[in-house]
C-alpha positions in Angstrom: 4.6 27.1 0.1 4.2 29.4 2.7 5.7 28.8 6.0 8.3 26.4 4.1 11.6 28.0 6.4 9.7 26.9 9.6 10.0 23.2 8.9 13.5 22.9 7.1 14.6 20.5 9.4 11.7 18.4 7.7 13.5 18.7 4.6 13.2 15.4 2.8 9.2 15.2 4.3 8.9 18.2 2.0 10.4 16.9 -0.8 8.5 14.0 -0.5 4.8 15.9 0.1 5.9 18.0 -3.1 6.3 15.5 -5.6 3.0 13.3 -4.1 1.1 16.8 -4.5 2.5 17.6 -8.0 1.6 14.0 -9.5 -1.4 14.4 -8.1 -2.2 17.9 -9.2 -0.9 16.6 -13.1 -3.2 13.7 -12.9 -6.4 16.2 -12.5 -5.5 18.2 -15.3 -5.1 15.3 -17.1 -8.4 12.9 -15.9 -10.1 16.3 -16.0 -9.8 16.1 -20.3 -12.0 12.8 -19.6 -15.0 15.6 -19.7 -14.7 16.3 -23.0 -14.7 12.8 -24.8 -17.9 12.3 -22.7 -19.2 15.5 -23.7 -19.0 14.2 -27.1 -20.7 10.8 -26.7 -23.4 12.2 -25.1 -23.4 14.9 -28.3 -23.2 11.7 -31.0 -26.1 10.0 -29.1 -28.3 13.0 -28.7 -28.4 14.3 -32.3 -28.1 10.4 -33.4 -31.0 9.6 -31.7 -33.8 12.7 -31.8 -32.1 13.4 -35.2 -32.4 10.2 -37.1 -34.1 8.4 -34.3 -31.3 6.1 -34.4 -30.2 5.1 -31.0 -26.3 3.9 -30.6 -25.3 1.3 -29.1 -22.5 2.5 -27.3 -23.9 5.9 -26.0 -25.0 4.2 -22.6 -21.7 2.0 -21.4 -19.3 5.0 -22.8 -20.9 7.7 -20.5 -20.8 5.2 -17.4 -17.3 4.4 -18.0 -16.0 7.9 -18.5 -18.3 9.6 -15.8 -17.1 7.2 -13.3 -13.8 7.2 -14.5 -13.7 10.9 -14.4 -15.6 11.3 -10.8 -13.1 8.2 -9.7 -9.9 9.7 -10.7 -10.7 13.2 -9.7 -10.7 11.8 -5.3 -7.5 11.9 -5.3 -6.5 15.9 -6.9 -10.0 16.6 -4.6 -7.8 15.5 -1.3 -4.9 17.8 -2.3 -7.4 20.7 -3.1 -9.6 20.0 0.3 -12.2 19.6 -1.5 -14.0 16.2 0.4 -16.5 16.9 2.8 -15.5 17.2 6.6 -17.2 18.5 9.7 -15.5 21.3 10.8 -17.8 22.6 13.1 -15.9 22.0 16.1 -12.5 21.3 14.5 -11.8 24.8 13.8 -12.1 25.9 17.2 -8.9 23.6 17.7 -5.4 24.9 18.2 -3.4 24.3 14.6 -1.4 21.4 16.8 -4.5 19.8 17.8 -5.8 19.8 14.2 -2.9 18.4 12.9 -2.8 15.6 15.8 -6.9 14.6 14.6 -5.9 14.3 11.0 -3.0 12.3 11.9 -4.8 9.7 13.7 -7.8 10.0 11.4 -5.4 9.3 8.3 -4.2 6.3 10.5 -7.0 4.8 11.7 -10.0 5.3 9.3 -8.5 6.5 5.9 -5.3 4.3 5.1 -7.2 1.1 6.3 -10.5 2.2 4.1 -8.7 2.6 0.9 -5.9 -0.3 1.6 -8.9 -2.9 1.5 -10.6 -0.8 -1.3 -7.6 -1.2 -3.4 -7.4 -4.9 -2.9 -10.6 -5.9 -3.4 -10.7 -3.5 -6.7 -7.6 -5.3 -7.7 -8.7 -8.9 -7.1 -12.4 -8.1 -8.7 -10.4 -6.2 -12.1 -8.2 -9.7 -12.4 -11.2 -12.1 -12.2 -12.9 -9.8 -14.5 -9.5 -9.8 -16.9 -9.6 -13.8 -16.0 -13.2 -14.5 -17.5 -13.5 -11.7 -20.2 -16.6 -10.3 -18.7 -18.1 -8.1 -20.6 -21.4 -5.7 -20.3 -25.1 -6.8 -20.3 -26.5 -3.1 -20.3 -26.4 -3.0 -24.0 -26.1 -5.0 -27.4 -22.3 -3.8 -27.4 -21.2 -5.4 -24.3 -17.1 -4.0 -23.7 -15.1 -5.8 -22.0 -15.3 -4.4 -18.3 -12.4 -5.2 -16.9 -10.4 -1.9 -18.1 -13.5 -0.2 -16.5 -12.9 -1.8 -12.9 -9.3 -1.4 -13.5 -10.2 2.3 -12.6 -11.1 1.4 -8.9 -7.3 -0.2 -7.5 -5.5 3.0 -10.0 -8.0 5.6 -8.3 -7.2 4.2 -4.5 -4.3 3.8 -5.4 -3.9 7.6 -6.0 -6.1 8.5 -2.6 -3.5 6.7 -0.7 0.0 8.5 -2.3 -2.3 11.5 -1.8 -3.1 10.5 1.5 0.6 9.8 2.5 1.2 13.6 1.5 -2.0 14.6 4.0 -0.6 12.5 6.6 2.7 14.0 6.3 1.2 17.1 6.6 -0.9 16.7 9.5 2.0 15.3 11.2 3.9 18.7 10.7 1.0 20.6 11.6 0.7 18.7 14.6 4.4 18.7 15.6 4.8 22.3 14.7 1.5 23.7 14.5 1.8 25.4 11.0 0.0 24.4 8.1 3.2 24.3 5.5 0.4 24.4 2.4 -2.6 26.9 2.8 -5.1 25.1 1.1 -7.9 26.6 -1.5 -11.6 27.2 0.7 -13.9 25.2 -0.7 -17.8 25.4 -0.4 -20.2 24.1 -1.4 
């Protein structure tokens, strides 16, 4: 962490922004292993079906659920990695204070609010599902879905710890005009 001796009078802020970063940086590695079972689905269904032109019936719902399981749980690690999109056409030509002031109000007024409702209606949504054992139409299979929508409250549930670390961030880029965490450059 560089610049870590300018803000030691934040001292628990940077205990508490290192521990939201490292469970969030653990959590990619680990949701990032998702690739691999869908790897192998899609495999099974490829060389089941143009093989023995036997389709299964899982193939379709199983890549749905980990693809959007995997693109879901991945938000949060992108957040701590800057890896979401953001215009930074004129913010770059701010002063590191200014900067840190933006993504503090930003955080505050568009981001925490966003993902707050986002969590609730994903939780309320997971429970009905839970409630009336909804399953899948898309195929003869038809999982249960509600471990699938599950993923939605757990995934903004991560953006916001992540996003308390970001806020806590901007607030001592703002206050101090350092950025305590250099962040990876991203492009795309």
């Amino acid at each position: 962490m560089k610049n870590i001796n300018k803000v030691a009078d934040n001292y628990v802020i940077i205990i508490i922004i290192r521990v939201i970063d490292r469970f969030t940086e653990r959590l990619g590695i680990f949701v990032s292993w998702l690739a691999i079972p869908l790897v192998g689905v899609v495999i099974i269904e490829v060389v089941s079906r143009y093989s023995f032109n036997a389709p299964t019936l899982f193939a379709f719902d199983m890549t749905c659920m980990l693809y959007g399981s995997l693109f879901m749980l991945g938000a949060g690690p992108a957040l701590l990695k800057g890896a979401h999109i953001r215009t930074d056409f004129f913010w770059e030509k701010f002063r590191p204070n200014t900067q840190g002031w933006i993504d503090l109000v930003s955080y505050l007024v568009f981001f925490f609010p966003s993902f707050g409702l986002l969590f609730f209606v994903g939780l309320e949504e997971t429970l009905y599902s839970y409630s009336i054992k909804e399953t899948s139409d898309q195929t003869p299979w038809r999982p249960l879905l509600w471990p699938y929508k599950l993923v939605l409250p757990i995934a903004c549930g991560v953006l916001i710890l992540q996003g308390i670390s970001e806020f806590l961030k901007s607030w001592i880029k703002g206050k101090k005009g350092i950025e305590i965490i250099q962040r990876e450059r991203i492009e795309v």
